[in-house]
N, C-alpha and C positions, 0 to 999 in steps of 0.2 A: 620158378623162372620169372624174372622181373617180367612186368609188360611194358610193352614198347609204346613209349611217347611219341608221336610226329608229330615234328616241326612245322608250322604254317608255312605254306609259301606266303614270301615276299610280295606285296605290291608292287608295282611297279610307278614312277613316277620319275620325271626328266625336266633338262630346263632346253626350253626353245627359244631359238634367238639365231641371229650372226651377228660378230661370232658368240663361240660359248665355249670354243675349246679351254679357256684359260677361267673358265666361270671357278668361283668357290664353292657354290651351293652343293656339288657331291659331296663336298666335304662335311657342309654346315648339316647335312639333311641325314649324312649317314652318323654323324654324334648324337643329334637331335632322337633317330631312331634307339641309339646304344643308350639314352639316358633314359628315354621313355618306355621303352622295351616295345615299342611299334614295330612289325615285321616289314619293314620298306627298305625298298633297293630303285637310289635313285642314280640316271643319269643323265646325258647330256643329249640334247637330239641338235645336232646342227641342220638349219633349215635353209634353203636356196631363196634368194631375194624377191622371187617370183614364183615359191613354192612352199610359204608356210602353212594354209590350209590343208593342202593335199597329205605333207611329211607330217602334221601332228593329226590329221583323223586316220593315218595307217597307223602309226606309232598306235594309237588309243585301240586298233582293232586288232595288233600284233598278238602273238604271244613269247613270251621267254622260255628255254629249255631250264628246266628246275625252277620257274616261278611264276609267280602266281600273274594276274591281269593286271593291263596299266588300267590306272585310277585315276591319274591328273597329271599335269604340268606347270610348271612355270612360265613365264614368258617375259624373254627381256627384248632390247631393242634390234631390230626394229619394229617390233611387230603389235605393239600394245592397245594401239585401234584396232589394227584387222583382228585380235585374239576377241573383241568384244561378238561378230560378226556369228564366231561359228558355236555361242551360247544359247539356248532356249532360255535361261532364264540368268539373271541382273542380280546382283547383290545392292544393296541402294547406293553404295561406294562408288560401283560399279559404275551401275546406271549414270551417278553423277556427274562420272570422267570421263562417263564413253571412252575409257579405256582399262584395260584387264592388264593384271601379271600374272593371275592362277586362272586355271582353267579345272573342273574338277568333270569325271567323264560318269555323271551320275546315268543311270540303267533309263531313266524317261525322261532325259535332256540334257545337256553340259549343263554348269553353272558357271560362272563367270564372276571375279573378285578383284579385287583391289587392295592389296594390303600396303602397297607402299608408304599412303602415307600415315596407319595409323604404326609403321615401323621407323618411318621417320620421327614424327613426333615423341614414341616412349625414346628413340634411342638421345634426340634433344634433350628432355623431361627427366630421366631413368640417370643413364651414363654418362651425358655432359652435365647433369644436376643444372640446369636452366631452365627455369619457368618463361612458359608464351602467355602466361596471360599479361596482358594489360601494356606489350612492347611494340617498338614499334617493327616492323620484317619486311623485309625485301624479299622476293621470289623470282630471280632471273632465268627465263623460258619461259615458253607456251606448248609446249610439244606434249609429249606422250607423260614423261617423266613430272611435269609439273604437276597436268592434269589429274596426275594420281593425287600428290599430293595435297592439293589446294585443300581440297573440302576438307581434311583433317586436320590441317593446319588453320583454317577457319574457326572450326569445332572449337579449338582449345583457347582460344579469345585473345590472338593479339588485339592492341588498341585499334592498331592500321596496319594495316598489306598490302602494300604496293606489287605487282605483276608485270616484270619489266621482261620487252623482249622486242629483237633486232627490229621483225613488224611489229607495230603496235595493237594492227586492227586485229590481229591473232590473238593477243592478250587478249582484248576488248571483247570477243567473243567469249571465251572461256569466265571472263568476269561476269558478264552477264548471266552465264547459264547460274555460276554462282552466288548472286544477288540477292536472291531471296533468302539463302544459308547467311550468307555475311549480316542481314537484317537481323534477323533471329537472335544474331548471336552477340547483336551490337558493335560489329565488327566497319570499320571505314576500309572498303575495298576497290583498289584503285587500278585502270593500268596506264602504263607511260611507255614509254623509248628509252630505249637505253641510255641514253644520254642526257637526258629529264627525268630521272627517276628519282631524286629526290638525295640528301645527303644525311647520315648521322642515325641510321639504323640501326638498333640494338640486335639482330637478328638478319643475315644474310645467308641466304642458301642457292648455291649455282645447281640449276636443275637443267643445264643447257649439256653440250658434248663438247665444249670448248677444250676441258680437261683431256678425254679423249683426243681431241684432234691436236695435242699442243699447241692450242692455238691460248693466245692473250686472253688473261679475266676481262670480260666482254662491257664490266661496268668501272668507273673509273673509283680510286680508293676513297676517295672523298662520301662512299655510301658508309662506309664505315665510323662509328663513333669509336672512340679509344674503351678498349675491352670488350668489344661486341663479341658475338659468337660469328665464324665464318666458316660454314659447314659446304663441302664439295660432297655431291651424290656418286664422286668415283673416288677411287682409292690405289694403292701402291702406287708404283713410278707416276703413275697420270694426276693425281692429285698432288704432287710437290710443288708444282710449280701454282697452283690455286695457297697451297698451305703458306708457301716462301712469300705471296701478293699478301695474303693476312698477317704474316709476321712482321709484313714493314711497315705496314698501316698500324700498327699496335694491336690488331685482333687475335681473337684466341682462333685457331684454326683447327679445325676436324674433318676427318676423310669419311668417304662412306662407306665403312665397313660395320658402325652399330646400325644402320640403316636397314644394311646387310643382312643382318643377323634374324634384327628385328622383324623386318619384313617378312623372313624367311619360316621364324616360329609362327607368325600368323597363319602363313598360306596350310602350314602343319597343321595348326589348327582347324583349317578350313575344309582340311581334307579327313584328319584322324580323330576329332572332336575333343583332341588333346592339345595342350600348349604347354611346348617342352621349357626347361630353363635356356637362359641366355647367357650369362653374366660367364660362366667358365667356356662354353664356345667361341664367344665374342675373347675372350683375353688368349685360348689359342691360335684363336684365328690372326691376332694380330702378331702372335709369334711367328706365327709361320710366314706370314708374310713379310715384317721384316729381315727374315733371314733368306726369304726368297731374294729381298729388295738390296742383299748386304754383298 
């Protein structure tokens, strides 16, 4: 008589945010698990505007019928400052943004992580095949979403980075926390007003909600040089009208779904001490989305 194998229960793992019902990550996290052979089952936790502390330390002490303990979260907007709060302990990424998108529910403290921007950065590097060294970049916002990505973007050595946003003294703050990074790295880091930020950027990335809100690209086309790269941090229907602003400027235009991806294999990694592949997730993933968008 053969003997009987079992099956590990599943981890559990979700994305926190409002909203999230339309999020991709189940999707990215459950290929991510099918290519790595990781035992993870992730979902969605939608959280109330005035209650994401509360809904992701139940989630974390929950349990699932047929599986295993939650392990971690994701965390998108709005919540990226308060997810820092309920960490014992900082990733340096982390620490540097004072803001989190992973949350990992380690047995003697959360941990707290940042993987945005180094998913931004490979998906620029990687899949748009664009090098940041030595160019010039724009980063429009100061909120949650940028502050992830700065220091990464920093790291990878454009010449100059400008930090444009509606307030300025907001930028101004977040530059400064970053100032001694940008030294290091030989980096000229700047911030301005959206309407002073400079023109002729080989590198522009919307890190604001403008996309989201249909509202106007919030910097005028003239930041664009002809063939620059013009990357929006959202994607499907909300990212067209960002992509249709870089196509009459002559820029190349990209959405955020390699961002997406990428980000998403990190936090994996952060949680399963594996890092899945990307490159056939990410080309599903935009199938399906345009067929969602068709």
């Amino acid at each position: 008589m053969r003997d009987r194998v079992d099956t590990p229960l599943r981890d559990r793992y979700a994305v926190a945010g409002h909203p999230v019902e339309h999020s991709r990550s189940p999707y990215i996290h459950a290929r991510f698990a099918e290519l790595t052979g990781e035992a993870v089952d992730y979902g969605r936790l939608p959280c109330p505007l005035d209650g994401f502390a509360a809904t992701v330390q139940a989630f974390a002490a929950s349990t699932g019928a047929g599986l295993g303990p939650a392990r971690g979260c994701n965390v998108t907007v709005p919540f990226k400052f308060e997810a820092v709060a309920l960490a014992a302990r900082l990733t340096p990424r982390a620490a540097l943004a004072q803001a989190a998108n992973t949350l990992r529910f380690d047995t003697d403290g959360w941990q707290a992580d940042n993987t945005d921007g180094a998913g931004l950065v490979r998906d620029i590097t990687v899949h748009a095949g664009v090098t940041l060294q030595g160019t010039a970049l724009l980063l429009i916002g100061a909120g949650g979403a940028a502050a992830g990505v700065l220091g990464p973007l920093i790291e990878a050595g454009p010449r100059r980075l400008v930090l444009a946003n509606r307030a300025p003294g907001k930028a101004q703050a977040l530059v400064q926390r970053h100032a001694a990074l940008a030294s290091r790295h030989g980096v000229v880091l700047q911030a301005a007003a959206l309407d002073t930020c400079g023109d002729g950027f080989d590198i522009v990335v919307n890190a604001t909600a403008s996309s989201l809100a249909g509202a106007a690209v919030p910097v005028s086309g003239h930041v664009l040089r002809a063939g620059a790269l013009a990357l929006d941090m959202m994607y499907g229907p909300a990212a067209q009208g960002f992509l249709a602003w870089a196509a009459e400027h002559g820029a190349h235009g990209r959405d955020g779904l390699g961002m997406l991806v990428e980000q998403a294999a990190e936090s994996f990694r952060f949680w399963r001490g594996v890092r899945p592949p990307t490159a056939t997730v990410l080309a599903d993933l935009r199938a399906a989305v345009a067929e969602d968008s068709a």
